[in-house]
N, C-alpha and C positions, 0 to 999 in steps of 0.2 A: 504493500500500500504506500510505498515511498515515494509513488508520482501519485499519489492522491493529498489534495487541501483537505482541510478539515476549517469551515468558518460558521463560525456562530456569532449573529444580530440580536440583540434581545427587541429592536424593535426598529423597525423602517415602512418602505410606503416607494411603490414603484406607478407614479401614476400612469394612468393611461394617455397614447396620446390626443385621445378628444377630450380627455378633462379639462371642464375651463373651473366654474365657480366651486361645484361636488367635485374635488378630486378624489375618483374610483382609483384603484392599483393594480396592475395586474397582484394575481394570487400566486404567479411563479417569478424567479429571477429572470430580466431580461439578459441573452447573452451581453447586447451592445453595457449593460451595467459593470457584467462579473467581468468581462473586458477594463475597462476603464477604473474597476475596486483595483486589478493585478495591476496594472500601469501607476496609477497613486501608490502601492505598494512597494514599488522597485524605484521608485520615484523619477518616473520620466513622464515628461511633461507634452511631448510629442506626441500628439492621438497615432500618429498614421508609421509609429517607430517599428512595430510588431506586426504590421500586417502580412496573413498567410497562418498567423500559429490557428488551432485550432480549439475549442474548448468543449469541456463536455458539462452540463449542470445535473447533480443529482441531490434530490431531498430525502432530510432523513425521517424515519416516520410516516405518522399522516399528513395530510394538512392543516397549516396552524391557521388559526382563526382570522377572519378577515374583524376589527372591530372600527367603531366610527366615534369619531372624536371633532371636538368644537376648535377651531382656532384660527388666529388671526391672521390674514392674508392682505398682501399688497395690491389694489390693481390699480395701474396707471400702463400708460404709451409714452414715451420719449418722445418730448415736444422740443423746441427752440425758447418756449418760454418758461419750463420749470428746469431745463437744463440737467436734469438728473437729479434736482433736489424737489422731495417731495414731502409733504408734510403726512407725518403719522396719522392725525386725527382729519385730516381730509382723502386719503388716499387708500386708508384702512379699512376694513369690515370686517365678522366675525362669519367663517365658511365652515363647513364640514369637509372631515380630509379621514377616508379609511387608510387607515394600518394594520401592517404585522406584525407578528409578539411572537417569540422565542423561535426564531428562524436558521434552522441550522442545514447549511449544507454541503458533499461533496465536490469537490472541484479538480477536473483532470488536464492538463496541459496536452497539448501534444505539437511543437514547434517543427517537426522533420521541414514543411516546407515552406517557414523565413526566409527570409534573404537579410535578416541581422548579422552583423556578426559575431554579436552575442545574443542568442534569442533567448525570448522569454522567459521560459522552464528555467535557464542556467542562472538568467537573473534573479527570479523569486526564491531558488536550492541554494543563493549565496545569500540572497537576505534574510531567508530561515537562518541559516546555519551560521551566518558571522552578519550582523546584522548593523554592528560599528562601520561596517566601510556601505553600507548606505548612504548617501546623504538624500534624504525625503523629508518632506516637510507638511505641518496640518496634521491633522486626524484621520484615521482609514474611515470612510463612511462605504458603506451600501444603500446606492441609491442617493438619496440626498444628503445635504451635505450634516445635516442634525441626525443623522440614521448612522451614528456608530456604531463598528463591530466590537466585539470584548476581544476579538484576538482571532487568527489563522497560525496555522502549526500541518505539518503532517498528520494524516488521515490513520487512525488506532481502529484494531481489530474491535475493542473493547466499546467504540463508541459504536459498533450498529447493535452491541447488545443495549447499551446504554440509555439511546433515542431512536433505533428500530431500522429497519434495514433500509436502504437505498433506493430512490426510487429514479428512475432516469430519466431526463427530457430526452425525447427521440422523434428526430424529423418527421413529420408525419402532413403529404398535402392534402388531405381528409379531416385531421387535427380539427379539434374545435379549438385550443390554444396559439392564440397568434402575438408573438412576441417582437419586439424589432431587435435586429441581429447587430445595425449599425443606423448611428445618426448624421448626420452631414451636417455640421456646426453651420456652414454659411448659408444654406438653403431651409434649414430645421425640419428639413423631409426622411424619413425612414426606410429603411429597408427590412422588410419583415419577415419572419418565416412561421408557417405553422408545425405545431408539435400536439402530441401526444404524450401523455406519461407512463412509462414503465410499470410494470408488476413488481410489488418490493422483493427483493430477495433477486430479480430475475438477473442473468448475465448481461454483460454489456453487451452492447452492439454497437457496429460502427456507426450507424445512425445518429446516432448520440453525439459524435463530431460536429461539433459548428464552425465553418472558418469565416474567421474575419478578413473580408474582402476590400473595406473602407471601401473608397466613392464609386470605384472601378463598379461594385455591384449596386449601388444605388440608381449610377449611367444607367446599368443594365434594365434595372425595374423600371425607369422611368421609358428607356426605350419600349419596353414591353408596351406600357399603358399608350404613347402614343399610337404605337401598331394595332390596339384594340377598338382605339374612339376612330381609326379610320374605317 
């Protein structure tokens, strides 16, 4: 289990991307997230430094409870006349935002086709293992940035008796689970994929692979949909 993560949330919130005022969450980890947790973790700050590795997400247990909670949210648009200074008690409301609670999951690397020269996997095995010649900075969050983890370590035999066996995300285009794989900072458009979950206990399968393609595959969906509307 030495190429397995082992991360545990006690609480986060992956919203949907049509949330506006009710932020829904999905109920699974987005890849394009557990992508971006490993990146803050090795601390590189580069979205597009990793592209090609591949990852796999698996939950341990059942599912943990979707709950809904009260809190205060920003909304405003960047004008020319508040300049990015906005006032708290004009710009504020109080919204409902669902969360997750005690979220623990498996996480697999698999780098063979990087073009790093030090890919991924080698990066996170030096920051497990000698974690002084990191230099990272902030907090590890899952998902947003107030969504910190208690810790990642290597994957223990001891933890599926602990919190229950494994359960896979696995490609699936029938999938009622549709997650985005990648985001495209300058555009804020997604590239999606659907999935299915695993039977716990069941073997892996390569299915389970998600590789990160960054824009190159976002091109691609976007080509798809204009070939559709014609």
């Amino acid at each position: 289990m030495k190429n397995w993560l082992y991360l545990d949330c006690p609480c986060t919130s992956f919203p949907r991307s049509f949330a506006r005022d009710y932020k829904e969450t999905y109920r699974y980890p987005p890849p394009s997230t557990v992508y971006g947790l490993l990146l803050s973790l090795v601390g590189e700050e580069d979205i597009n430094a990793h592209l090609g590795v591949k990852l796999a997400i698996g939950m341990l247990g059942n599912d943990v409870p979707i709950s809904r909670i009260l809190r205060k949210q920003r909304h405003h648009k960047f004008s020319k006349k508040h300049q990015g200074v906005y006032s708290t008690a004009t710009f504020s409301k109080p919204n409902f935002q669902e969360i997750l609670t005690d979220v623990r999951l498996a996480i697999r690397i698999n780098s063979d086709e990087e073009t790093a020269s030090v890919t991924l996997s080698d990066r996170v095995a030096t920051t497990l293992s000698t974690p002084e010649k990191n230099a990272r900075f902030g907090g590890l969050s899952l998902g947003e940035s107030w969504a910190m983890v208690n810790g990642v370590r290597y994957f223990r035999e001891e933890d599926r008796e602990k919190y229950g066996s494994v359960r896979w995300l696995v490609k699936d285009d029938r999938g009622l689970i549709g997650l985005p794989v990648w985001i495209d900072r300058k555009t804020t458009r997604g590239t999606f994929q659907r999935f299915s979950v695993g039977e716990a206990g069941a073997e892996f399968v390569d299915r389970s692979w998600v590789s990160i393609q960054g824009n190159v595959a976002s091109s691609q969906s976007s080509k798809k949909r204009r070939s559709r509307r014609r």
